[in-house]
N, C-alpha and C positions, 0 to 999 in steps of 0.2 A: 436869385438864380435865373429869373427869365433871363438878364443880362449873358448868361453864360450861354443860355440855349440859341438867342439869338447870334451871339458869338459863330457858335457849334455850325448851325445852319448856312449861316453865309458863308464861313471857309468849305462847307462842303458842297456847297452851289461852285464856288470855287474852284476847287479841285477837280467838279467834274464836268469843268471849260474843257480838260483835255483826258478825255476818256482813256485812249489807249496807252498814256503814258499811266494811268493811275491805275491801271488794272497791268501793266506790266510791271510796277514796281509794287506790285500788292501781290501778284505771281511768285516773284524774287523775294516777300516777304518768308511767303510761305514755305519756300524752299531751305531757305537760311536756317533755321532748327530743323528743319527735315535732315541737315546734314548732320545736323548735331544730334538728332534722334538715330541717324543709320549707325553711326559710331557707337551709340549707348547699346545697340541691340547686337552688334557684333562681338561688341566687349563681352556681353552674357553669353553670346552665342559659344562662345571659349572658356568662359569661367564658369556657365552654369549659375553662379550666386555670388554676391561679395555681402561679408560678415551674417550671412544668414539672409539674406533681402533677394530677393525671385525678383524676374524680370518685370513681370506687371505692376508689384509692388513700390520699383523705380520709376516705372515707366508716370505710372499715376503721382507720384511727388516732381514727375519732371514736366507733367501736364497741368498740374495746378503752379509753380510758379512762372512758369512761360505763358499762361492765360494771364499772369497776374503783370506779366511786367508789357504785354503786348497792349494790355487795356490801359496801364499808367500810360506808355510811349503817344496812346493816341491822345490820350484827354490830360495829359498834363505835360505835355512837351512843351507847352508854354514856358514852364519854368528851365526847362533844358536848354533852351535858346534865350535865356533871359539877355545873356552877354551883350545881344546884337541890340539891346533897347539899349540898356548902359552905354553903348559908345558910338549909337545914333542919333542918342539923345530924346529918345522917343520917349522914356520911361518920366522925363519933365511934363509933356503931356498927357498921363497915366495919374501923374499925382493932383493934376486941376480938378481933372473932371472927381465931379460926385456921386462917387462908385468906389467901392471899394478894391483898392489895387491887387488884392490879391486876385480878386475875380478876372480882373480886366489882363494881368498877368496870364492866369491860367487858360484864360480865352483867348490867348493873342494866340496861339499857336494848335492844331490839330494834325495828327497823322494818319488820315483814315485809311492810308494803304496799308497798316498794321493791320488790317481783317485779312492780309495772309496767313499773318502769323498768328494769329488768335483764333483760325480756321486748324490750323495745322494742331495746335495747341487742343484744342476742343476735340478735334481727329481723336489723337491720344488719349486723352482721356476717358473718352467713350470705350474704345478699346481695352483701357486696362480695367473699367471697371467690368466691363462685360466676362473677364477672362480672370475676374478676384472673388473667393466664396463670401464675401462681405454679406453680413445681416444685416438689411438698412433696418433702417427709421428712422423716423421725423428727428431726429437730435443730431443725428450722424449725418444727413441733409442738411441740414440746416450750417452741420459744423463743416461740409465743403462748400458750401457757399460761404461762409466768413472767414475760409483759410483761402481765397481766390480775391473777395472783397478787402481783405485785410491787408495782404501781399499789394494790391494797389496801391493803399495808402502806403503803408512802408517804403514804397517805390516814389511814390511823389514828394514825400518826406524828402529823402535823399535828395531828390531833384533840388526841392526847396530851397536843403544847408547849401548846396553847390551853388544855387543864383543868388542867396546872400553874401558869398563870399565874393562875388561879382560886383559890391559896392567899395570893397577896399582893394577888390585887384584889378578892378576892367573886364580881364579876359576870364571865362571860366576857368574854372583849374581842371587838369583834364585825372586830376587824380580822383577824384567824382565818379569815375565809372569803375576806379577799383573795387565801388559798393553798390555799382547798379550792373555794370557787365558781369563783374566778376562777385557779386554778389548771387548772380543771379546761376552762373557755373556753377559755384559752389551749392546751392541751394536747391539746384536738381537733383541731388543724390542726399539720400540718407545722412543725417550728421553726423552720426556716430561712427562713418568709416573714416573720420579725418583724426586729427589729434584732438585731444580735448581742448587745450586754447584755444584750436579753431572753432568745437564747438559751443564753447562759451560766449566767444568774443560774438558769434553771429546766433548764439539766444539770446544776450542780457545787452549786449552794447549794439550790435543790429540785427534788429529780430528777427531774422527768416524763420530760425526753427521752431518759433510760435505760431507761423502759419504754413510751415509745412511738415516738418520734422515732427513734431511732438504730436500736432492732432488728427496726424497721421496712423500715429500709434493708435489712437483711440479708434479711429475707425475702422482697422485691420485687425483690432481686437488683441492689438501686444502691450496695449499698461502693464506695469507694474503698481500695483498701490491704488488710488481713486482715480478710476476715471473720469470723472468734472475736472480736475484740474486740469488732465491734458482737454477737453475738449473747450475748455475757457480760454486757452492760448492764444486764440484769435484775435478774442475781443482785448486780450491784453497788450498782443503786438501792435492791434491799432492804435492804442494811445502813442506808438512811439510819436507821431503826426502833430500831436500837443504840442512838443518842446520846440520841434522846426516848425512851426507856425509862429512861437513866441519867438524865435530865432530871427523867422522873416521880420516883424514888428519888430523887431529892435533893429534888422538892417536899414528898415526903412526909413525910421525915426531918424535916423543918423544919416541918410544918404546927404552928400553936398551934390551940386547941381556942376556942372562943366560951366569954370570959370568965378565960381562962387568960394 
């Protein structure tokens, strides 16, 4: 992991050769879900409630997965741009050295202008909890922190499957953000206002609503049935991150080399 840190540091020495560009496009981060928040809050502003869900209620499911994918976008955007190794040829130099490619992968790339949007993000949040009768305690702390930590990984995952398919296509496939952009829309709002397919397909085949939807319920105190199960949901969405790491290793194994 030092490998990653050192990574980390130098692209941010990096980035801030040119100041004003990096604080204008970290400016522009934060704005970008600002817009997408003024919409959520006029939408309530007129309906009052959708299927029973209060504004802060949303608002707080819309703030943990916007933390969640603004912190993937910065520290694993490496794999989001993996394309540009594969057809520079750069990713032949990734597999000499002795390091493990995935590190070196994930390190090649940083977006620290994303502290708009994960300012904007954290805004929110603060917000809806302050304006929610929630009973904390240590269980229910702990279970927003690993419905924020989990949503990472699930986000990076994604990243992952999409830069493995970059060894049998070249270019990314841009249908990859039907489950990280639009993933991430759909996942702002409550699950159970869609259809059920929908809320299926994005609990059991991509989990958002283990880290946002369900241990959501636990913490606003609307379970049905045991509450451990919904606030275990986290730790269970994070496993999704197992199978695309076994996913990447098998891309790897398999890559040919430009010309080979």
């Amino acid at each position: 992991m030092s490998l990653y840190f050192k990574y980390l540091l130098i692209l941010f020495k990096s980035q801030m050769q040119y100041r004003t560009s990096f604080w204008l496009l970290s400016i522009g981060q934060f704005f970008i879900p600002f817009s997408i928040f003024a919409g959520l809050y006029f939408l309530f502003e007129r309906f009052g409630q959708i299927k029973g869900w209060e504004f802060f209620e949303v608002a707080l499911c819309f703030a943990v997965i916007h933390m969640a994918f603004s912190l993937s976008e910065c520290f694993a955007r490496g794999f989001d741009t993996f394309s540009s190794l594969i057809i520079k040829g750069d990713f032949d130099r990734v597999l000499v050295r002795p390091r493990s490619t995935f590190l070196q992968v994930l390190g090649s790339k940083f977006e620290f202008t994303r502290i708009g949007r994960l300012l904007q993000s954290a805004i929110v949040l603060i917000w809806a909890l302050n304006n929610l009768p929630i009973e904390w305690s240590l269980i229910k702390a702990v279970t927003l922190f690993f419905m924020i930590f989990s949503g990472v990984l699930i986000f990076t995952g994604i990243y992952m499957l999409a830069a493995t398919m970059c060894f049998w296509t070249v270019q990314g496939l841009e249908i990859a953000n039907i489950f990280t952009d639009g993933g991430r829309e759909m996942a702002q709002y409550p699950l159970n206002i869609y259809q059920k397919w929908v809320a299926r397909f994005f609990t059991y085949v991509i989990p958002f609503g283990t880290v946002n939807y369900l241990p959501l319920l636990f913490i606003l105190g609307k379970t049905q049935g045991q509450a451990i199960y919904y606030m275990l949901t986290p730790l269970a969405g994070s496993l999704f991150i197992l199978p695309c790491f076994l996913v990447w290793l098998f891309g790897v194994r398999h890559y040919r080399s430009t010309g080979s």
